[in-house]
N, C-alpha and C positions, 0 to 999 in steps of 0.2 A: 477652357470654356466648357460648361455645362452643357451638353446635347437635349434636347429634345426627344432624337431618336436615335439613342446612341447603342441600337443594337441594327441600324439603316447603314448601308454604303451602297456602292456602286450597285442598281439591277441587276440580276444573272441576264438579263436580257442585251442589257447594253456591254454586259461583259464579254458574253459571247459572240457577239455581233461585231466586238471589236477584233477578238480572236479570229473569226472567220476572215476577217477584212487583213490582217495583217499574214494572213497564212494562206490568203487566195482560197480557202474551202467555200464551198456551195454553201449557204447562209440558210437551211432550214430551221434557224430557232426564233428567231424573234416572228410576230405577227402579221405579217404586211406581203400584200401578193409582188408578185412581179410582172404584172401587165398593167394595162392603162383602164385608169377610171370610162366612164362612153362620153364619147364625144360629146354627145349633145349637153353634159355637165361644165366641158372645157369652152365651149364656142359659147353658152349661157353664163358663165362666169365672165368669160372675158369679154363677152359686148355690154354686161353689167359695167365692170370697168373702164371700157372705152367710153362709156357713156356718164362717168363721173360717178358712178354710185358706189365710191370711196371709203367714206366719212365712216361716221359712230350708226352700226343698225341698233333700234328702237332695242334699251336694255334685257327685255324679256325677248329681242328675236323680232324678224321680219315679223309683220303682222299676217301679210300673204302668206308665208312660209308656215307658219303656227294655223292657218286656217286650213291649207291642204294637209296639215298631218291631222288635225282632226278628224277630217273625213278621211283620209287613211285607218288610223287606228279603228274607227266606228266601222270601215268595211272590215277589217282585220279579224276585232274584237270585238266587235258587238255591242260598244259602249262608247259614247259621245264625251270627249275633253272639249271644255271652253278652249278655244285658243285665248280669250282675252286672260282668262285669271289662272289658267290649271296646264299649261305648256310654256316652257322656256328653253332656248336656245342656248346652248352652252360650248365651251371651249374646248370639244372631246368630251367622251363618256367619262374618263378619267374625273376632270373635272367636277362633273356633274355628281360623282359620286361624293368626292370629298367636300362641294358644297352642302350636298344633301346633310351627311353629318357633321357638320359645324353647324349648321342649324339648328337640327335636332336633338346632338346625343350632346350632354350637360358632361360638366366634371363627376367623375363617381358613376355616370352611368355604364352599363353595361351592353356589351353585342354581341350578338350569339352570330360565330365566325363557322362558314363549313370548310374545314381544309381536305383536299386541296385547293386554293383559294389564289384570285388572281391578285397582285403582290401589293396593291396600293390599300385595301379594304385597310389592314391591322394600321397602319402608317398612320391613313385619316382618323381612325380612331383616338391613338394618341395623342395624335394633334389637338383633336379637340379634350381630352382630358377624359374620356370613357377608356374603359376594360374591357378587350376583346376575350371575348369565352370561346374556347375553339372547342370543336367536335371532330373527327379526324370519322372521314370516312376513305374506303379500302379499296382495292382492285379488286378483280378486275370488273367489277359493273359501276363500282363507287356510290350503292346508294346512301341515303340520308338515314342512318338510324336517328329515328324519332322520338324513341323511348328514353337516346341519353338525350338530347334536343330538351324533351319536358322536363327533364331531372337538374337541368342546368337554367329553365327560368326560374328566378326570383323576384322580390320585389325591386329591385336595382334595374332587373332587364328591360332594356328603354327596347329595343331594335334586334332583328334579325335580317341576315341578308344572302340571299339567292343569289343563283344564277345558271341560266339555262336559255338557252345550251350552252353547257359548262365549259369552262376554260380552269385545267389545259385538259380537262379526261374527253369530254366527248357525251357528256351523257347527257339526258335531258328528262326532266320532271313528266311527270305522268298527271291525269288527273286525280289519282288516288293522293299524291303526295300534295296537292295542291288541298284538294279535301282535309289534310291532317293540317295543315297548316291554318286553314280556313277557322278550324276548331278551337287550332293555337291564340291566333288573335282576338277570336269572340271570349276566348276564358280569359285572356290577360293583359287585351287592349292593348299591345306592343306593336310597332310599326313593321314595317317590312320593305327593305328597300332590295328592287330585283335589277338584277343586272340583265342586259336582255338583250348585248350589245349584237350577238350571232340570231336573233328573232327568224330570220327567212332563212340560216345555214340547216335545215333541219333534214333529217334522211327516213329512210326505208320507211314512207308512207305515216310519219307519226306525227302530230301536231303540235308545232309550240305551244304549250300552255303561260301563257304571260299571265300576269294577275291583273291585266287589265280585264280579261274576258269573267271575270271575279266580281259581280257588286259589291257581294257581302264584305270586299275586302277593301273596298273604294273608299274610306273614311281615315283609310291606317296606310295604305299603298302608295309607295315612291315606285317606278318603275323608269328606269335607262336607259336607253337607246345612242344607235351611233351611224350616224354618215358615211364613216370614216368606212367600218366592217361592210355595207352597206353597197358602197358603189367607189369604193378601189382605191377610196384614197385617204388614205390615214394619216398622209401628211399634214393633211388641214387641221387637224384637230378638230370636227364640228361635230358636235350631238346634242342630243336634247333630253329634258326631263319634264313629265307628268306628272300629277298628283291633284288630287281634292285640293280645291282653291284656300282653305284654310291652312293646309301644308304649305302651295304653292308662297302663300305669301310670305312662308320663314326662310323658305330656299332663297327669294329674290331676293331678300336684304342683305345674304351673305353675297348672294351674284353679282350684286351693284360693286359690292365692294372689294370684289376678289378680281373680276376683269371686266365688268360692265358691262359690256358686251361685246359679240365675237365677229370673226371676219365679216364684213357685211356683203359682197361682191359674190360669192358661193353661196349663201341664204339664196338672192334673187337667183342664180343656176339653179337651185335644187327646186326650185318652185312648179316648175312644168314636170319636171323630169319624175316627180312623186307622183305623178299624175298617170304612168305608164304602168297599170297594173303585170301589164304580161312580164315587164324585165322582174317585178320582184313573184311572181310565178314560177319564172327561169332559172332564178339562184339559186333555189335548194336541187335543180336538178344541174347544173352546173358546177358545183360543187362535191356532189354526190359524186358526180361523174369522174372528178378529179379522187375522190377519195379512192374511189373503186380502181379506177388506172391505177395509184399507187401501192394498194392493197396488192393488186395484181400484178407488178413489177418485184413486189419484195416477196412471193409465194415461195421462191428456190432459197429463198437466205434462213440464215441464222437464228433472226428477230421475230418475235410471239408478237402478232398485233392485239390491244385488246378492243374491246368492241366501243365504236362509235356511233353518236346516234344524230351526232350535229357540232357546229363549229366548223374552223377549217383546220385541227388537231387530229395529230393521228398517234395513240400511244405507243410504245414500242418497249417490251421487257426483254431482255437478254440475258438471261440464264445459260441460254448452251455458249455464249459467248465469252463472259468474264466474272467475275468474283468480285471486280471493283464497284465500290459505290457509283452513285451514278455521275455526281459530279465530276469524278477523276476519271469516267469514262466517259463523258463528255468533251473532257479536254483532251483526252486521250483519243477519241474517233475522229476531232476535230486536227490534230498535231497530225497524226497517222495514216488517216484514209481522206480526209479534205472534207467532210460532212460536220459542219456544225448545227448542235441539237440543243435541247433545254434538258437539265435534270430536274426530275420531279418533284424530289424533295426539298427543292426552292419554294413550291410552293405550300408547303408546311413551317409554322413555327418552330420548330422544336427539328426539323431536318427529318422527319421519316422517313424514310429510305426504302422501300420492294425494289430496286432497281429497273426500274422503268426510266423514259426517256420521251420526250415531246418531239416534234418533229409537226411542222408547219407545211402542208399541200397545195394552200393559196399559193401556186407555183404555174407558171406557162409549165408544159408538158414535156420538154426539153431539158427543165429546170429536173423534173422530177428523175425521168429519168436517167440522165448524168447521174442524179445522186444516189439513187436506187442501184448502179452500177456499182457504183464505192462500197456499199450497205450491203451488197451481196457477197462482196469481194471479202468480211469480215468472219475471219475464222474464230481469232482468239486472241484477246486483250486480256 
């Protein structure tokens, strides 16, 4: 049988996550916290259900639901989405992403990919019959060289696609980059689809730049979001996606058809709960807080953190540690010491390798340190 994507198998994510599960290790690699979403989303969900609100929610998404993220994003960002025509509810950001480009990017067309890059972006692409252009940015800050960026659009280039705060480095766009990109689009009219799933995970006083807070880019801008990252539970799969109402309408025709629409009984939970400015206030310092505790447990070890500036990722290079690539010491710290991580160079095409290691925070504190215990306990692999 012919593949599709026949350079796809099994996720490092679910790979690892199996390994940790069958070898009892602490599970810091895949994305997902280990404490509970807030109440008040679980007792709104579930008197949604007790009260029969079951069935198919409205294809583009609760209408209440798409009304308070309005006024969400507008306090956020400074700019007004219609809920009727320019917001849709979706099945996970995942989702959202690869309806975005099935809509948009054609056979032949091209997308300018920044690796390291989170693992579905190149997959969709092929799917739908576009060229992923990758640009390979570096440790330890990982910024965007821009100069290869321009040297790699062409007339082919339909899309480029962000994300910030980045998965799995930790870093997060500036306005200056936002500006070079602004320039990008005005000279070559190419879209921009941003990933924006970690929006409130952001640290040491710096400001997510979404490109919603962007007019000038409001004609060409897909922008991402998620639930799931959002308020603890990633299980449900729910996120949504924005855009100018002329975009909006190509996204929904792939939407209708791909799952129509999504859980309806958590729509009607999230609807008050979006309304609690102070909890999304809280996140970027509850998180921080987790990052810094962890930072702060692994001080005596081995492991070189690099700098973070948002997400809930925390990189980790080991030089004085081992010689092995990073994936054979992934399985390797996971077999040995009980701590399963991600290798970095997963999320590269082509496997580039500095030997760095992800490791996931969204952790109770108990979680973190158990594991930081292990991590210190590491001589030489």
């Amino acid at each position: 049988m012919k593949s599709k994507l026949p350079n796809s198998g099994t996720t490092i994510f679910s790979t690892m996550s199996a390994l940790a599960q069958q070898h009892g290790a602490i599970n810091l690699s895949q994305g997902f916290p280990d404490f509970d979403m807030p109440a008040s989303l679980v007792s709104g969900t579930s008197a949604a259900m007790a009260s029969g609100k079951n069935q198919y929610a409205p294809m583009p998404g609760l209408l209440s639901l798409r009304a308070a993220l309005a006024e969400k994003l507008e306090q956020s960002y400074h700019h007004y989405y219609d809920p009727e025509t320019e917001i849709t509810i979706t099945s996970g950001a995942t989702q959202a992403i690869y309806t975005t480009i099935a809509a948009l990017v054609h056979a032949g067309d091209e997308v300018i990919v920044l690796e390291p890059c989170y693992d579905s972006y190149i997959p969709s692409i092929q799917m739908a019959g576009g060229i992923a252009i990758t640009v390979r940015m570096e440790a330890p800050e990982y910024p965007i060289p821009w100069d290869e960026v321009q040297s790699k659009i062409g007339s082919r280039t339909r899309m480029i696609i962000v994300n910030s705060p980045h998965n799995p480095t930790g870093s997060v766009l500036r306005d200056s980059d936002l500006a070079i990109l602004s320039e990008l689009v005005s000279k070559h009219g190419i879209f921009i689809l941003s990933d924006e799933v970690y929006e409130h995970l952001i640290f040491d006083k710096r400001q997510h730049e979404s490109i919603c807070r962007y007019k000038q880019l409001y004609n060409n801008a897909i922008a991402v979001f998620s639930f799931g990252k959002t308020f603890h539970c990633t299980g449900w799969k729910l996120g949504y996606v924005v855009a100018a109402a002329a975009i909006m309408k190509e996204i929904r025709k792939v939407h209708q058809f791909m799952v129509f629409s999504s859980f309806a009984p958590a729509q009607y939970g999230l609807v008050d709960l979006l309304a609690d400015e102070k909890y999304f206030q809280g996140l970027a310092n509850f998180f921080e807080a987790k990052r810094n505790y962890f930072l702060r447990l692994m001080e005596s070890s081995n492991f070189i953190p690099l700098p973070c500036h948002g997400s809930y990722f925390q990189l980790l290079s080991y030089p004085r540690v081992s010689n092995l690539r990073d994936r054979e010491f992934c399985e390797a710290l996971t077999l040995q010491y009980g701590v399963a991580t991600i290798p970095v160079s997963a999320f590269y095409s082509d496997g580039f390798d500095q030997r760095i290691i992800r490791v996931c925070f969204a952790k109770q504190d108990a979680t973190l340190a158990a594991a930081a215990t292990k991590l210190r306990a590491v001589v030489k692999i």
